[in-house]
N, C-alpha and C positions, 0 to 999 in steps of 0.2 A: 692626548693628541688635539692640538688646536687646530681648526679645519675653519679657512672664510670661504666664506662661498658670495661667488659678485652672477649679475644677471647682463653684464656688458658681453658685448657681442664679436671687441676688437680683442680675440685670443690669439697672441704671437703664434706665425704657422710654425718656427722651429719650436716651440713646447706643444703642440698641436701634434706636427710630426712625431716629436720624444713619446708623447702617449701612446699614437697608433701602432709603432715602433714595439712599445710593451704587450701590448695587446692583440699584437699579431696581426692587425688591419692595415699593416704597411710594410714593406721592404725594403731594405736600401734597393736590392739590386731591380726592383721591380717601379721604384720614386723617382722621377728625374727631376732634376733642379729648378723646371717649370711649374712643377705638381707642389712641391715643398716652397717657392714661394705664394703659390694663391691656395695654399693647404687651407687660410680657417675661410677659403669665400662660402662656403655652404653654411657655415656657422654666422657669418656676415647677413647674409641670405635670407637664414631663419627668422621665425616670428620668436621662440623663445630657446633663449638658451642660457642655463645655470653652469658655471665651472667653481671647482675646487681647490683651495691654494691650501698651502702647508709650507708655511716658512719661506712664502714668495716661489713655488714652485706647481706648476699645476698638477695634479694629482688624480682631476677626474673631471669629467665635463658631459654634459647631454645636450640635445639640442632637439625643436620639432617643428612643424611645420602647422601650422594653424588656421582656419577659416574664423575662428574666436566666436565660432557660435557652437556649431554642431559638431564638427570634427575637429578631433587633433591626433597628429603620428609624429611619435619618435621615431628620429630617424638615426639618432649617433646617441650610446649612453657607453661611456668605457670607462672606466676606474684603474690605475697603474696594480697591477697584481697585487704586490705589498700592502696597497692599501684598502682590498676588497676585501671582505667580510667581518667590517666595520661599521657598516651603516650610512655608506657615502651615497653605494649608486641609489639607496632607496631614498635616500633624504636630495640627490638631485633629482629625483623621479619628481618625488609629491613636491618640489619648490615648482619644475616644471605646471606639472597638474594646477597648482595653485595659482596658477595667472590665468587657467580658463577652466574654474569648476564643474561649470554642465555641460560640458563636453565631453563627448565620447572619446577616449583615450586608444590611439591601437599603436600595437609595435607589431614589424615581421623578424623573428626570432626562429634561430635551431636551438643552438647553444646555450642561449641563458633563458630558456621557456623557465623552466623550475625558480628563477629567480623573478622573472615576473609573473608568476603565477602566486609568489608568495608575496607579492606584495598588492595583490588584489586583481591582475590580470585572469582572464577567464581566456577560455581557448575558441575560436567561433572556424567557421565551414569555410570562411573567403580564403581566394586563393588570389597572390602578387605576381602578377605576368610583368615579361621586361622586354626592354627595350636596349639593347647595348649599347652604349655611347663611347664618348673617343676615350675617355679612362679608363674604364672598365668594363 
């Protein structure tokens, strides 16, 4: 499997959408045609974001948010099903990590805790209060 992985920030919202799509982070019936075209502006937005191409198709992507000293958060890390447990999402993890070393690293995770715990994530006390906004 040949896998490029680019650090450009302008990812087409319709392969953006196709992933969320796989991964259960999107709905047709819940996406309106306003949301699918400003789909990659948070990826836009980002301080760092690595994506995964395979034969010119995007396959997997992360993105985080950065102060580039002390902290950094993952905010989006999804991999198309098929292509999980390969070695993708943890090799766009550490390219991520890799543009800001001494920084503390955090994700808010349910579902893929086990997957970031295996790649060197620890579990800590804080807890993510929210704020609802017009999307979500």
């Amino acid at each position: 499997m040949n896998i490029v992985y680019k650090t450009q920030k302008e990812i087409p919202c319709d392969e953006l959408y196709q992933l969320f799509l796989a991964v259960g982070w999107a709905t047709e019936e819940t996406t309106t045609p306003e949301m699918i075209q400003n789909f990659n502006i948070g990826f836009l937005n980002s301080t760092f974001v690595v994506s995964a191409w395979s034969k010119g198709k995007l396959v997997g992507c992360v993105r985080a948010l950065s102060d580039l000293h002390f902290r950094s958060v993952i905010i989006d890390l999804a991999v198309l099903p098929e292509y999980q447990k390969k070695g993708i999402g943890k090799e766009l993890v550490q390219r991520c990590r890799n543009s800001c070393k001494d920084s503390e690293w955090l994700v808010q995770t349910d579902n893929a805790k086990g997957f970031y715990e295996k790649i060197g994530f620890v579990e800590n006390n804080d807890c993510f209060l929210r704020i609802p906004g017009k999307w979500f």
